[in-house]
VORO-246062 format. One line per 5 residues: number of its first residue (from 1); their letters; for each residue z, x, y of C-alpha. Coordinates in steps of 0.5 Angstrom, whole numbers, plus 2048, in hexadecimal, padded with zeros to 3 digits. Example, Ala and Ser with C-alpha at 12.3 -4.5 7.8 and 13.67 -1.06 7.14 Angstrom:
// VORO-246062
1	as	810,819,7F7 | 80E,81B,7FE $
END
This chain:
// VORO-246062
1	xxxxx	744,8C7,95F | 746,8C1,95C | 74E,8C4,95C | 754,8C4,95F | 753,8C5,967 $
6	xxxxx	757,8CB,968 | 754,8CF,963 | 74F,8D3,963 | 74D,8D3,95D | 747,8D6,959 $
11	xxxxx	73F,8D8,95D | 73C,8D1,95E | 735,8D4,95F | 737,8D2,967 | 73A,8DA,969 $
16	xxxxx	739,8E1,966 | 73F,8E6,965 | 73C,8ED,964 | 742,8EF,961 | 742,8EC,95B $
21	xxxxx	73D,8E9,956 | 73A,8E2,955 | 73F,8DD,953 | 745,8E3,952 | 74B,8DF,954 $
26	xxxxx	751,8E3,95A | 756,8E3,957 | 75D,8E6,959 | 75E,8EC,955 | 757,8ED,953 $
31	xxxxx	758,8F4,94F | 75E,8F0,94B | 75F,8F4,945 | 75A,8F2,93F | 75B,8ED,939 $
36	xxxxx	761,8EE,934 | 764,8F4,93A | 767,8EF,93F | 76C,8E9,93F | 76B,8E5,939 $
41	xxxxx	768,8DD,93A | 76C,8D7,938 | 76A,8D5,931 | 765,8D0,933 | 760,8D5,936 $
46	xxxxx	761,8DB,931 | 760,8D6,92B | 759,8D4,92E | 756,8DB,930 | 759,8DD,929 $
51	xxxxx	755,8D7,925 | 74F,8D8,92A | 74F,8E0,927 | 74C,8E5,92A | 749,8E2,930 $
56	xxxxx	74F,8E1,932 | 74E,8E4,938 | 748,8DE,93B | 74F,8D8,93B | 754,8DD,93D $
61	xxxxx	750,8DE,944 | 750,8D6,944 | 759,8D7,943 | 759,8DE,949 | 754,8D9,94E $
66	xxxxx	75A,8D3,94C | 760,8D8,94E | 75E,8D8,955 | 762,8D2,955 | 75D,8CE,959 $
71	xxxxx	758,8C7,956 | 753,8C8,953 | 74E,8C4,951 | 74B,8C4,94A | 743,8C6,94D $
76	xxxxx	746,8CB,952 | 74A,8CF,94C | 743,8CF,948 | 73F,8D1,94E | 745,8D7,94F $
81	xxxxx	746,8D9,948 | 73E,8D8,946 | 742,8D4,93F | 73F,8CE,93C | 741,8C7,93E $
86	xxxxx	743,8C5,938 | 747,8CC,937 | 74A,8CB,93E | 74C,8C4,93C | 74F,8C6,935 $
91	xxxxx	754,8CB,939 | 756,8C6,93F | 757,8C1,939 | 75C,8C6,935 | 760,8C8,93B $
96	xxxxx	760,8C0,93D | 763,8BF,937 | 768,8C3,937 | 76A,8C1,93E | 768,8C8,941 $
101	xxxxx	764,8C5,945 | 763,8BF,94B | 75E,8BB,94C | 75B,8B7,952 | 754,8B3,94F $
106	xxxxx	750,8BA,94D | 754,8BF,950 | 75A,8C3,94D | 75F,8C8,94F | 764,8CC,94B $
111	xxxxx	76B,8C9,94C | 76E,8D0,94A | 768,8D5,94D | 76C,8DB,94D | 76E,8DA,946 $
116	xxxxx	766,8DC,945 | 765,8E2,949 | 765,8E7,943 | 75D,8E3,942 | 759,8E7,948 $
121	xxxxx	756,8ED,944 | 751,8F2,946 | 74A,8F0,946 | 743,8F4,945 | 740,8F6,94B $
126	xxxxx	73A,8F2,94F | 734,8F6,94D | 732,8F4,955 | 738,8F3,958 | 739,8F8,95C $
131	xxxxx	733,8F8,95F | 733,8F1,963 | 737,8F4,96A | 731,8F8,96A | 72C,8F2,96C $
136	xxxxx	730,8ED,971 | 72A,8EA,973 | 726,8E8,96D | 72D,8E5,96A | 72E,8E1,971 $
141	xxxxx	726,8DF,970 | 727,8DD,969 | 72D,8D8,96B | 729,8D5,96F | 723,8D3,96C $
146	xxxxx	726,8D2,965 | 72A,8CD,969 | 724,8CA,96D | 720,8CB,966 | 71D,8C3,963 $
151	xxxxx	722,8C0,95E | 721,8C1,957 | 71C,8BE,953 | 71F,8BB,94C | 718,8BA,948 $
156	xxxxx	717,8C1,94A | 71E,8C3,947 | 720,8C7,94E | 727,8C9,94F | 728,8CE,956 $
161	xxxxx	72A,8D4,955 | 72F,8D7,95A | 72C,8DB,960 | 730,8E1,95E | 72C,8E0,957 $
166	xxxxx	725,8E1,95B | 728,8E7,95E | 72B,8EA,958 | 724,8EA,954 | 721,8ED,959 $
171	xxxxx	726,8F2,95A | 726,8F3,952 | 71D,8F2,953 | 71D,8F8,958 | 722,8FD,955 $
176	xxxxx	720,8FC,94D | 718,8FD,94F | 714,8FF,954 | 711,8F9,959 | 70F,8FE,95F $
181	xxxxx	707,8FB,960 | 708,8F7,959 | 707,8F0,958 | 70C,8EB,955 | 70B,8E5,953 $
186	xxxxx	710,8DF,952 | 70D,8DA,94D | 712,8D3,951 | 716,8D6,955 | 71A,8D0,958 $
191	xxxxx	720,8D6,958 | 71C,8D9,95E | 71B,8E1,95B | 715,8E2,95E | 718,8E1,964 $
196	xxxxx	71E,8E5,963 | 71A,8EB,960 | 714,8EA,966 | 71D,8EB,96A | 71E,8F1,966 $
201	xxxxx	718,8F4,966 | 713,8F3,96B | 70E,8F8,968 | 70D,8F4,961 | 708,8EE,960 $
206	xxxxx	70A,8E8,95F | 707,8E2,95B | 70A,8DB,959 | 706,8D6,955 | 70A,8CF,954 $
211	xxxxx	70A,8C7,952 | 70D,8C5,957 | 70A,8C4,95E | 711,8C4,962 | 713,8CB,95F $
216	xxxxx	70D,8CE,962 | 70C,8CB,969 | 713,8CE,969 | 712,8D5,967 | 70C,8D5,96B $
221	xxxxx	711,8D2,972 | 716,8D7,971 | 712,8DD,970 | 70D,8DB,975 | 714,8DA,97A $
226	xxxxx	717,8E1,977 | 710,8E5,978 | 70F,8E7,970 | 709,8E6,96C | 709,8E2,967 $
231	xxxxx	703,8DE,962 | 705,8D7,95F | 700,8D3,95A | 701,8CD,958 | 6FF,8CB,951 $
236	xxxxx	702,8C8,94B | 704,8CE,945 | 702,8C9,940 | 6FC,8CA,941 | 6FB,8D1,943 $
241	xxxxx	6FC,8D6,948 | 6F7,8D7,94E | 6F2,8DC,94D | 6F3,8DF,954 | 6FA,8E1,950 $
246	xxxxx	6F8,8E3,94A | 6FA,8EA,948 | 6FB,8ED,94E | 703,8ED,94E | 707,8F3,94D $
251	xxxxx	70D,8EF,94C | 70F,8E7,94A | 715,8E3,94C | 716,8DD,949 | 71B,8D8,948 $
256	xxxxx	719,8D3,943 | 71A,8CC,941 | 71F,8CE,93B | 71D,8CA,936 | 71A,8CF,931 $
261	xxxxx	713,8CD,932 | 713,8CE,93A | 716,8D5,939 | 70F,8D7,935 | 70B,8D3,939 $
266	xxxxx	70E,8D6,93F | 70F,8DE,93C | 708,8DD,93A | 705,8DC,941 | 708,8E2,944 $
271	xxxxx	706,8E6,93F | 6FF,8E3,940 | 701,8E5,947 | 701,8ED,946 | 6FC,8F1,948 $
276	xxxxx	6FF,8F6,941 | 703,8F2,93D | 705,8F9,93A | 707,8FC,940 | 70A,8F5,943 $
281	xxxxx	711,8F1,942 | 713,8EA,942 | 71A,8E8,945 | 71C,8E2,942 | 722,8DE,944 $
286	xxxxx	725,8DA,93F | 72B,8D7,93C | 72F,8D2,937 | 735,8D1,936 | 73A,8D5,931 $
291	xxxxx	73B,8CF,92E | 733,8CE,92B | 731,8D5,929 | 72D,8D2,925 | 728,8D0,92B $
296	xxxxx	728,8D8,92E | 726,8DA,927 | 720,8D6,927 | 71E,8D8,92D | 720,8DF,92C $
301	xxxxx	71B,8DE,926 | 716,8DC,92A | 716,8E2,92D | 716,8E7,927 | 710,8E3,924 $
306	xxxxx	70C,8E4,92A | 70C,8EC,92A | 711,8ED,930 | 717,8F2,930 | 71E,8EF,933 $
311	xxxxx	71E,8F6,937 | 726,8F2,939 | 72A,8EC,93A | 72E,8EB,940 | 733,8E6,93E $
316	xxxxx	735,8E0,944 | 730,8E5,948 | 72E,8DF,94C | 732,8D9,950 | 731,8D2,951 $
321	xxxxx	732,8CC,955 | 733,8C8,94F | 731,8C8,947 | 739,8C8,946 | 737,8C7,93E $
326	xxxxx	734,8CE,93E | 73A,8D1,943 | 736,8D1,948 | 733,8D7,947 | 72E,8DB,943 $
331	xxxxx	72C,8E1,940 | 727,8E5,943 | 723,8E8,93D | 71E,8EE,93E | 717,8EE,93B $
336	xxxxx	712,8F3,938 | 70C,8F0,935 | 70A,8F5,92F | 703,8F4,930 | 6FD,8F2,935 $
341	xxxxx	6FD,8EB,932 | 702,8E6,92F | 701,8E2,929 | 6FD,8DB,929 | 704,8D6,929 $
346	xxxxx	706,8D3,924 | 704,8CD,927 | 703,8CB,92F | 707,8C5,931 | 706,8C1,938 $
351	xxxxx	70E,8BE,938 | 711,8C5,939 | 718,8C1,93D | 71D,8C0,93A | 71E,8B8,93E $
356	xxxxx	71A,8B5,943 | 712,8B2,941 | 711,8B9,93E | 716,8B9,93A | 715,8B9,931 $
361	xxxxx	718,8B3,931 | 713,8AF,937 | 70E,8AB,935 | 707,8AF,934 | 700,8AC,937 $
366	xxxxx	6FC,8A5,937 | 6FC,8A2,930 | 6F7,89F,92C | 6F7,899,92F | 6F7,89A,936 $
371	xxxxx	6F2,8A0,936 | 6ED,89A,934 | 6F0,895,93A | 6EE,89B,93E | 6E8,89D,93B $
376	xxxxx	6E6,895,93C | 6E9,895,944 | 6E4,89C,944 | 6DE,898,942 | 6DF,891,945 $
381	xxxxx	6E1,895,94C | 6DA,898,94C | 6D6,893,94B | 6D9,88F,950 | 6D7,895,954 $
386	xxxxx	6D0,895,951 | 6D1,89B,94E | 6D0,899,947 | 6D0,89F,943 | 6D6,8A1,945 $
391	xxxxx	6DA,89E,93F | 6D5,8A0,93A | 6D7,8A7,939 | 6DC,8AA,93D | 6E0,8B0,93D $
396	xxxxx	6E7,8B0,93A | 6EB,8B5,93D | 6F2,8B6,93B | 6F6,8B4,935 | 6F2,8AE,932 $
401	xxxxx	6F3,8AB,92C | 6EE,8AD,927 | 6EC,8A6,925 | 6E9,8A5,92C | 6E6,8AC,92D $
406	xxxxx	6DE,8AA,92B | 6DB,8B0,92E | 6DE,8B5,933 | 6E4,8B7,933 | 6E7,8BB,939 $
411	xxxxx	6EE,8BF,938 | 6F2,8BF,93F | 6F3,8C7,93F | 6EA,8C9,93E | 6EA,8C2,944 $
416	xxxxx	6EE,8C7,949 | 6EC,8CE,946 | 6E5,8CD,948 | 6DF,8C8,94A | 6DE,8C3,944 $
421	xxxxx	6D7,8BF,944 | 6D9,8B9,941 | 6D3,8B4,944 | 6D4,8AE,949 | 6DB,8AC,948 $
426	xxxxx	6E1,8AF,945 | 6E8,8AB,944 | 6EE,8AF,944 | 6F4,8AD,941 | 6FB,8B1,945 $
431	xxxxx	6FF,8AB,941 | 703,8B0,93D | 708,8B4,943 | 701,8B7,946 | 701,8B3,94C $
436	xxxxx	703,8B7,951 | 6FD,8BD,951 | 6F9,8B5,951 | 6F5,8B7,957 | 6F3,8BE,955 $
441	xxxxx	6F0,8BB,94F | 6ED,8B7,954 | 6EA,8BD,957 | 6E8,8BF,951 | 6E3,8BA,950 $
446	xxxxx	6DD,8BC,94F | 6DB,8B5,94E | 6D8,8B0,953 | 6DD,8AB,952 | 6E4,8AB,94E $
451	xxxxx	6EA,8A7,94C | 6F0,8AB,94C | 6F5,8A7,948 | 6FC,8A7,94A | 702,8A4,94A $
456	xxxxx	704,8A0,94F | 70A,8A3,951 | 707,8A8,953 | 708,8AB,959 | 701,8AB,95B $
461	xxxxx	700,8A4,95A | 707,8A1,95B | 708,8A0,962 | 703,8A2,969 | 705,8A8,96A $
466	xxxxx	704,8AA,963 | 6FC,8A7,963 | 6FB,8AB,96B | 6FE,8B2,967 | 6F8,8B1,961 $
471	xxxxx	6F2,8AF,966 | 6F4,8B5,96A | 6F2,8B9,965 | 6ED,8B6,963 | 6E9,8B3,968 $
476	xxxxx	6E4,8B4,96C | 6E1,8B6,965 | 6E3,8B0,961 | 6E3,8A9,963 | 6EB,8A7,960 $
481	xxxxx	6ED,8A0,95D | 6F3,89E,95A | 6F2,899,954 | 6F9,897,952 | 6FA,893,94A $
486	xxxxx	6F4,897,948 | 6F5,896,940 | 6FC,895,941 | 701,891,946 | 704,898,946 $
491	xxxxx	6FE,89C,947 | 6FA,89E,94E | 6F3,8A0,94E | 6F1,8A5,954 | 6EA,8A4,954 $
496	xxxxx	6E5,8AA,958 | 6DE,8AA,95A | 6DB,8B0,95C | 6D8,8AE,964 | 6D2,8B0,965 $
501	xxxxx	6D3,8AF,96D | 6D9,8B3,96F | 6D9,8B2,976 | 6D7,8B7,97C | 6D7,8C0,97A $
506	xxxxx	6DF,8C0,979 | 6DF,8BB,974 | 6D8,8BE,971 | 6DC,8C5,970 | 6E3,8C2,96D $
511	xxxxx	6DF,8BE,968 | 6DA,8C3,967 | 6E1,8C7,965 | 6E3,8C1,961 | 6DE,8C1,95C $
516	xxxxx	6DF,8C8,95A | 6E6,8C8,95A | 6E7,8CE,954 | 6E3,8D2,958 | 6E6,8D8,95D $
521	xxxxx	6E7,8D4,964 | 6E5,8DA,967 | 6DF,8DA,965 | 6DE,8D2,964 | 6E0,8D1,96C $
526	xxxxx	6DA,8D7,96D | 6D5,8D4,969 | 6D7,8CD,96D | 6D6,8D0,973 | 6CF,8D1,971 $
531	xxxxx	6CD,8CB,96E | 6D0,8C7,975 | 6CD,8CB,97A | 6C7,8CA,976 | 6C8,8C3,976 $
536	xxxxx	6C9,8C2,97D | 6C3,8C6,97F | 6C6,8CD,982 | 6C8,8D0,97B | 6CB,8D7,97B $
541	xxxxx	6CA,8DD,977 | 6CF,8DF,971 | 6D2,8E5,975 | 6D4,8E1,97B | 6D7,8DC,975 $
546	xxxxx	6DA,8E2,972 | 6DD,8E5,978 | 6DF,8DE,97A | 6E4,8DC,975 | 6E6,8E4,975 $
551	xxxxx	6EA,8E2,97B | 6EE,8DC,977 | 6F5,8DC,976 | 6F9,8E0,971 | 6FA,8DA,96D $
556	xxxxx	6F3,8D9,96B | 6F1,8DF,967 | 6F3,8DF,95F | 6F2,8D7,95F | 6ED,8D2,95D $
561	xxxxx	6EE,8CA,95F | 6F2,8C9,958 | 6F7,8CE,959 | 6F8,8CD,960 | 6FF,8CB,962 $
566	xxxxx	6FF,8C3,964 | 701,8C5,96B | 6FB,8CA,96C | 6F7,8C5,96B | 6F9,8C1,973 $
571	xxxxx	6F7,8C9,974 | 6F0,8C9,972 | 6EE,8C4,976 | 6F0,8C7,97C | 6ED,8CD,97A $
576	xxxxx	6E6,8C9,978 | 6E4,8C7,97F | 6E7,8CE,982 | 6E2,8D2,97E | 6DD,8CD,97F $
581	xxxxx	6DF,8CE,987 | 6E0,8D6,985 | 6D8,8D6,982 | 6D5,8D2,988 | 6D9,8D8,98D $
586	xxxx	6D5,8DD,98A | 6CF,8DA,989 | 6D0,8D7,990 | 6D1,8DF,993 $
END
């Protein structure tokens, strides 16, 4: 905590306290009398919680936590009292004026703390609360894995919750519905619910599908280390949901970007994610702060046009390790869709975030100008190859300028949804905020050569390590070049050419997994031990390649190569050319 040294101040997210509920501050006296029946304050704060009306009682707790007498600074009193920035500023501002208060950069006291001990007042009760001395090790474990958790990912509008947030939705998961053998699904979970509901509940199944490569490798370290189970998929929600989690949950936990736009887009994938949307819930963990009522409302509004009941609000349910704005805190909302499928959008979005390289705000994708730079870099890179025919007509694919578009036209959603013929070549734009699923779209391919546009800050062209992390999930399928000032001085091209030699029968089967990347792994590693046995002379039967890849790993089943977390992808290798050993034992005995 940021404040005075000797105090102990609000949860920082770094211990739990059972005893109380999250952000709750330890006062002296907590059960002091309520509002209006103790000590009167100094004019100051009584003319302030009277002009703040009826939700007085937000800022009072701000004046009951200053009367401890100890600093605070302006950050710790938001993230105790789960008040807005801008209201817990307002406050310290009044009383510094009035000389109520001492000041040592952005941390306060009061000068005459006993003058406001008639602040404390009674509190709703925690609808969880009581239960966390129950679940001393899950609460020990969340701690932990919050605190070795990746950082927050500003494009992707994180902010960490507090470890006894993940643990107080679990509870609330397993007490307000039954889990026992049903399935949850996290849509983004860099909060770890899924791993504190798999902690609570060891009997529900557990499904996770995010952006963000580092949160998954993480659940999948943690739960691996706890001994729990749980299924993580990568995929981008823009463009959908993988089909191996569509309508199969009972039960969705989200905690969307809050612009309203990421709050539809992300509901909308949990409620594709429901086996019945009628039976099924949506817990959406939302806030803003109570000085812009406005953005909830139109959030709130999204909601009721797409048919979903808000069974119930719980107010600063969730507590954060930052988004100080908001007080650090949202809402937990409750939600019933009202029919089996919800209204087409008003209008889908790629820039759901509310800062970074998908924000409204952010430059879109390659222009006019530059799309024709890149087509003529396309046509003039093929014919020094010798492959004329390659600038003729390829196929666009991503968000192109119409003036550019002669024939095909492929949307990034229908590329990633399934196999699409598109002929010789293919050149993809990932220019506007879609660079980081570039080599999964590079998998997608069906195409024997392709360029994938990106910019060249890209993390998969930029440096070494980033070029060495694309090839490993590509080759030895496609042969890899990154073609830097393609079109543009900003803009990379990583050019891809189907091999047709892909080494010896380890590279045979991953780049026979490779070419059918929207297909079940579990079927494609079957089918390319067949044909790789074949082609070395010794082929096996389809129940021996069956039975085979039936002894793989947990992780694999419920995947295809496009949904694999990137850290599995080391994994699959390993687990190639132990299947090909595997089929060579049976065949050899």
């Amino acid at each position: 905590m940021a404040g005075h040294p000797t105090s102990p101040g609000p949860d920082s997210g770094t211990s739990i306290d059972p005893e109380r509920a999250p952000g709750t501050p330890v006062l002296d006296g907590l059960a002091a009398p309520g509002a209006g029946s103790g000590p009167p304050l100094p004019e100051v704060a009584e003319t302030f919680l009277t002009e703040y009306g009826i939700d007085a009682p937000r800022p009072r707790l701000i004046l009951a936590l200053l009367s401890d007498g100890r600093w605070w600074s302006t950050n710790d009193l938001v993230r105790a009292g789960g008040i807005a920035h801008s209201v817990v500023r307002s406050l310290l501002r009044v009383l510094d004026e009035a000389d109520e208060v001492a000041r040592d950069g952005d941390r306060y006291r009061l000068l005459r703390p006993s003058h406001y001990q008639g602040a404390t007042a009674p509190m709703l009760a925690d609808p969880v609360a009581h239960m966390l001395p129950e679940h001393p090790r899950a609460a020990t474990e969340l701690v932990r894995a919050v605190a070795e958790g990746p950082a927050s990912d500003l494009n992707l509008d994180h902010v960490a919750a507090t470890a006894e947030t993940a643990l107080r939705r679990a509870l609330f998961l397993t007490t307000r519905f039954d889990l026992t053998r049903r399935t949850l699904l996290c849509v983004g979970d860099h909060d770890l619910t899924s791993l504190a509901l798999a902690l609570v509940l060891p009997g529900a199944k557990v499904g996770v599908v995010d952006l963000d490569e580092r949160v998954l490798e993480h659940i999948d370290t943690v739960a691996e280390r706890l001994g729990v189970t749980i299924h993580t998929h990568s995929a981008d929600l823009r463009l959908g949901l993988p089909e191996r989690l569509r309508e199969r949950a009972d039960v969705v936990f989200t905690d969307p970007p809050y612009t309203p736009d990421g709050v539809e887009l992300f509901v909308r994938r949990g409620v594709e994610g429901l086996a019945d949307p009628r039976k099924g819930r949506v817990l959406v963990a939302y806030g803003a702060s109570e000085t812009t009522p406005k953005l909830a409302a139109a959030v709130q509004t999204r909601l009721v046009r797409m048919g979903l009941l808000m069974e119930a609000v719980l107010p600063d349910f969730n507590r954060y390790l930052g988004g100080e704005s908001i007080g650090a805190a949202s809402d937990l909302y409750v939600l019933r869709p009202l029919s089996k499928t919800l209204p087409a959008p008003a209008g889908e979005s790629a820039r759901v975030y509310s800062q970074g390289v998908n924000a409204k705000e952010a430059r879109g994708g390659t222009d006019v100008e530059r799309a024709r730079a890149v087509l003529d870099r396309v046509t003039e890179d093929g014919a020094g190859r010798g492959h004329e025919e390659l600038g003729s007509s390829p196929a666009l694919v991503g968000d192109w300028p119409r003036e550019v578009c002669k024939e095909v036209r492929v949307r990034l959603s229908t590329w990633m949804d399934s196999p699409t013929a598109v002929g010789p070549c293919a050149v993809i734009d990932l220019t506007g905020g879609w660079d980081r699923i570039a080599a999964r779209v590079a998998l997608a391919t069906t195409a024997d050569n392709a360029y994938v546009l990106v910019p060249s800050s890209s993390k998969w062209v930029r440096d070494e390590a980033g070029q060495r992390a694309f090839r490993s999930m590509v080759e030895p399928g496609m042969r890899v070049r990154f073609l830097r000032g393609f079109g543009a001085s900003d803009l990379t091209a990583i050019r891809l050419e189907r091999d047709p030699e892909p080494g010896g029968s380890s590279g045979r089967l991953l780049a026979h997994v490779q070419g059918r990347a929207h297909g079940s792994l579990t079927t494609t590693l079957r089918t390319g031990l067949m044909e790789v046995t074949a082609w070395g002379g010794r082929p096996v039967n389809k129940r021996t390649a069956r039975q085979a890849v039936a002894s793989a790993p947990a992780w694999l089943p419920g995947h295809t190569l496009l949904d694999l977390p990137e850290h599995r992808f080391s994994d699959l290798r390993v687990l190639s050319s132990e299947l090909l050993a595997r089929v060579e034992e049976v065949r050899a005995g």
